[in-house]
C-alpha positions in Angstrom: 33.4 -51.8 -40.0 34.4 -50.5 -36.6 35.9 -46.9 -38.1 32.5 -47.0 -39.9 31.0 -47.5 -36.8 32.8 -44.9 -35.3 32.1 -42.1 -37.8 28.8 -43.2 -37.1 28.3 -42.5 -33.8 30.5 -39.4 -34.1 28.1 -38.1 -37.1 25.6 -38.6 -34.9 26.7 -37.0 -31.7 27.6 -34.3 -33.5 24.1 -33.7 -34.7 23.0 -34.0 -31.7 25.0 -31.2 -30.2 23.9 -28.9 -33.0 20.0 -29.7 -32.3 21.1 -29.4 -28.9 22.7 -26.2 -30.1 19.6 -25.0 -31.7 17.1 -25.6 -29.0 19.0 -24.0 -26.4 19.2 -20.6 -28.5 15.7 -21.1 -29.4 14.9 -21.3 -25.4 16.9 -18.2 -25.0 15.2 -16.5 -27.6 11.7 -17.8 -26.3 12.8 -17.1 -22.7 13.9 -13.4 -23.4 11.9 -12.2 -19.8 12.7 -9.7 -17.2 11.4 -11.7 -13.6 11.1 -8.7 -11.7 10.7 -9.4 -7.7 8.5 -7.7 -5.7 8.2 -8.3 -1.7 5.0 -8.0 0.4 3.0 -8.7 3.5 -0.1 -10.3 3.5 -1.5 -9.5 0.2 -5.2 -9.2 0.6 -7.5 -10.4 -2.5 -8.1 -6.9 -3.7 -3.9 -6.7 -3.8 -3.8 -10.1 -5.5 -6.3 -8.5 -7.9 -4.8 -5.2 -8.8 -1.2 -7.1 -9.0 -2.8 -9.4 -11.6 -4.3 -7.0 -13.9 -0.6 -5.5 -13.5 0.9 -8.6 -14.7 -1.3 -9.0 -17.9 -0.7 -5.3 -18.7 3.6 -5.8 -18.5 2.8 -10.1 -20.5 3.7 -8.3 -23.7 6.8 -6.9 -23.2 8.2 -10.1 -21.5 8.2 -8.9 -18.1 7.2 -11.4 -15.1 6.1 -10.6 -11.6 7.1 -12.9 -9.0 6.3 -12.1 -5.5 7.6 -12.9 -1.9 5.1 -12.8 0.9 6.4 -11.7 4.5 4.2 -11.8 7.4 7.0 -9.7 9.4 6.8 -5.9 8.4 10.4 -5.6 8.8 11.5 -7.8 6.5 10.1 -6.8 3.5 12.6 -3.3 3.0 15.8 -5.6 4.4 15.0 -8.0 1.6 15.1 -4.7 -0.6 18.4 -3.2 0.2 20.0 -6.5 0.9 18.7 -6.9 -3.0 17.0 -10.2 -2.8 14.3 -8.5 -4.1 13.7 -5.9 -6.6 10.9 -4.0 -5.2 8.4 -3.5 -2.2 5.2 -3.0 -2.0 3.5 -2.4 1.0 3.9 0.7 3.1 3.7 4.2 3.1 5.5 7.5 3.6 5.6 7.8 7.2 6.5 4.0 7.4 9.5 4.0 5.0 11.2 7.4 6.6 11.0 5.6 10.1 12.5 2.4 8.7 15.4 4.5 6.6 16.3 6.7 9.6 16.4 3.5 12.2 18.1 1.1 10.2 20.5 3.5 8.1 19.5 3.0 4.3 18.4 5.2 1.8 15.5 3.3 0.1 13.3 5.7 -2.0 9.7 5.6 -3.0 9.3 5.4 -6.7 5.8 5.3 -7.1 2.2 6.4 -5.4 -0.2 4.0 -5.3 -3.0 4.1 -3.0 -4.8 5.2 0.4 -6.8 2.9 3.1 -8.8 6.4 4.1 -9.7 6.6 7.4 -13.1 8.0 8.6 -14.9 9.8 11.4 -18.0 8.0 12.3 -21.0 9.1 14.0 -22.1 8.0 17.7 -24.8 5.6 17.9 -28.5 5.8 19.8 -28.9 2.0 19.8 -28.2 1.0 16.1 -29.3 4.3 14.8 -26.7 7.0 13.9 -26.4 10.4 16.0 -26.0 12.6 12.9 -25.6 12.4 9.4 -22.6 15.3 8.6 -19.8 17.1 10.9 -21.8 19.8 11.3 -24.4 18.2 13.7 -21.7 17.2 16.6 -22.4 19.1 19.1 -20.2 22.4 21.4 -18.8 20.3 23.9 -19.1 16.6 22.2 -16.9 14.2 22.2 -15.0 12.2 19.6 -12.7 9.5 20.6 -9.7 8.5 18.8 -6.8 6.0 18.4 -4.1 6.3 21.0 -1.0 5.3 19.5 1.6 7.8 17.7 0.6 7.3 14.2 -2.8 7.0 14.5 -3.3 9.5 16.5 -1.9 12.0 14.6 -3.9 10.6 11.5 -6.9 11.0 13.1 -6.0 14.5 14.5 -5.4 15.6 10.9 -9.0 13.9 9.9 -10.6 16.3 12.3 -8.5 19.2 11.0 -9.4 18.7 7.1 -13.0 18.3 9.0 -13.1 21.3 10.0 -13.6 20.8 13.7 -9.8 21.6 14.9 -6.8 23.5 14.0 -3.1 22.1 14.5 -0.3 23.9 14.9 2.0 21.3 13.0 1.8 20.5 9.4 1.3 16.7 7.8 4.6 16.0 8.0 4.8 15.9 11.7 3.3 13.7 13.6 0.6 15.7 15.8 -0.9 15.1 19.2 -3.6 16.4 21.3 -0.9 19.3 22.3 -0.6 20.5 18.6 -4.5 21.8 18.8 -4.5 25.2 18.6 -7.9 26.0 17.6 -10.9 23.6 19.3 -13.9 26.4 18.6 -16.6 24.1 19.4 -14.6 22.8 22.9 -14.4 19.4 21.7 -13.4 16.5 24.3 -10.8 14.2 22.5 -11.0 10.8 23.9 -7.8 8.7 23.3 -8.4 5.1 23.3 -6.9 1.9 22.1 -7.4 1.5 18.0 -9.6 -1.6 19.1 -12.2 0.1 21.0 -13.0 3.1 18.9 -15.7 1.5 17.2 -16.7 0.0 20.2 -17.1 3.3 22.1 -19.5 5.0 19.4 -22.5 4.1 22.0 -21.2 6.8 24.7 -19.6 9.3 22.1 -20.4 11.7 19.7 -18.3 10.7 17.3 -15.2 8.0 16.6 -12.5 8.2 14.4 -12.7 4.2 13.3 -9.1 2.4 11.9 -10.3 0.3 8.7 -9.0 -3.0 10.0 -11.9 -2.8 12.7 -14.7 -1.2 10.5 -15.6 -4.3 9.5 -15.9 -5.9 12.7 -17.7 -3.6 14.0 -20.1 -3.9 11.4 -19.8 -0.1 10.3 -21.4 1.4 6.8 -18.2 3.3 5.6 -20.4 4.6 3.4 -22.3 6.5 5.9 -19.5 8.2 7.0 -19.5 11.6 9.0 -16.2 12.7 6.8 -13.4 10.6 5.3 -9.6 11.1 4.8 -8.6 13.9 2.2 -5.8 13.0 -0.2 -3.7 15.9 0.4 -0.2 17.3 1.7 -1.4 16.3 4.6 -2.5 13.0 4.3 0.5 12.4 1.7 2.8 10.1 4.3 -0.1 7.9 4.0 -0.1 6.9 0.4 0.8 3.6 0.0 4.2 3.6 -2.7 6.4 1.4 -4.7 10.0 1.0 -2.8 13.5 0.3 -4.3 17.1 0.8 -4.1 18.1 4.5 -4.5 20.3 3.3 -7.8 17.0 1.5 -9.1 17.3 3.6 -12.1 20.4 1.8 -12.8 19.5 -1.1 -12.7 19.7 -3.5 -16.4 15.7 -4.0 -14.7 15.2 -0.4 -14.8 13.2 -0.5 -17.8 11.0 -3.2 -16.8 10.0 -1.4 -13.3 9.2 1.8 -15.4 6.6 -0.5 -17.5 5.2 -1.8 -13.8 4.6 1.9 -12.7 3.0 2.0 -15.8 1.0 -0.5 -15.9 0.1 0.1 -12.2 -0.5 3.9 -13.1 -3.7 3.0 -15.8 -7.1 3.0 -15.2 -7.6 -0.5 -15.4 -5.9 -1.1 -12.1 -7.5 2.2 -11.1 -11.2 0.3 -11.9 -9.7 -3.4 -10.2 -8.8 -1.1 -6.9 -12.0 0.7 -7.1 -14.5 -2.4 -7.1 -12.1 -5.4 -5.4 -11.6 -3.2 -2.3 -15.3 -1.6 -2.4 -13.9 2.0 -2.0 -12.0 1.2 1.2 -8.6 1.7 -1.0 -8.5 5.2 -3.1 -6.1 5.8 -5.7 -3.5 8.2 -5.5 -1.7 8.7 -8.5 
């Protein structure tokens, strides 16, 4: 009775190890997804749209998206090259050759995605705008524009595809005031803090207006004197896709192709279009 009872229990532990067996290669089989990890800052709802449509487009070939928000923009390429995560998305050009050059790595953009165009915006008589097109701004007028490196030289380049100024440095430079080499209609460029651009459009001709504060300043984008060109010289503004330099070699090199991919379609080209209301362009 007890070697009975023995076999017994053996019989059945061994059956249980094989449907132990089983459903562990069944989970494998059922489980057969690439997680690939993607780091950004502050994802705003259009982001968090576009990035969804992404995901349902890459469901089918068992690829999952699993993000890590920063709130530090420096993190975000560290956790890159140190490999914790996979990809990046949220910078552009300009940003991503400062961060290589300062901190020594080589992390390469692997895919466009978007621009946040900035616009030149008329003056304002009360609540009423100046003019309606560049052409209107007055010899001798003023516009009044960001004062920091970057954005200065954005908006510099604004006025150049505008028509109203010449540089003497091409988009990938940045460019100050000292880089205009053709002003014909004597133009007074007012540099002022990004925050009070909008702010000045009372007692100037014209502003060159960062989107973070078009809201706020309860601006009609829409009604625009002249918006950002996507050009060469606009191009270190795209927003890209970042990874490792060896990406390609990657065993997730396939699944990140399928994510350009899916981002590359017109049905994230539609989600960015209507989620950001034409404040984001698509670059690709």
């Amino acid at each position: 009775m007890k070697i009975k009872k023995w076999l017994s229990v053996a019989t059945i532990a061994t059956v249980a190890g094989l449907t132990l067996a089983a459903c562990g290669n069944s989970d494998k089989k059922a489980d057969n997804t690439t997680t690939v990890k993607i780091a950004t800052v502050n994802r705003s709802g259009s982001e968090e749209a576009r990035w969804d449509k992404v995901q349902e487009l890459v469901e089918k070939d068992g690829i999952k998206l699993e993000f890590t928000e920063f709130t530090d923009y420096s993190q975000p390429n560290k956790a890159t090259a140190d490999g914790e995560v996979d990809l990046n998305a949220f910078q552009h050009y300009n940003f991503l050759n400062n961060w290589n050059k300062e901190n020594g790595k080589d992390l390469v953009a692997i895919a466009d995605t978007y621009i946040s165009p900035i616009r030149l915006y008329s003056g304002k008589n009360g609540e009423e705008n100046k003019y309606t097109k560049v052409e209107e701004i007055p010899d001798k007028g003023e516009i009044a524009i960001p004062n920091d490196a970057t954005n200065e030289s954005r908006a510099l380049y604004l006025l150049q595809s505008a028509g109203l100024i010449k540089l003497d440095v091409s988009g990938t430079e940045l460019a100050t005031i000292a880089n205009i080499k053709e002003n014909p209609k004597n133009l007074k460029i007012t540099e002022l803090d990004a925050s009070q651009t909008a702010r000045s459009l009372t007692s100037v001709d014209a502003a060159v207006v960062n989107n973070t504060f078009v809201t706020e300043a309860k601006l009609d984008y829409k009604k625009a004197l002249f918006k950002e060109q996507a050009d060469e010289n606009s191009k270190q503004w795209y927003n890209i896709i970042v990874a490792k330099k060896d990406w390609e070699s990657s065993p997730k090199a396939d699944a990140i192709k399928k994510i350009i991919a899916a981002y590359h379609t017109d049905e994230v080209k539609k989600v960015i279009e209507e989620t950001s209301d034409g404040l984001d362009q698509p670059v690709w």
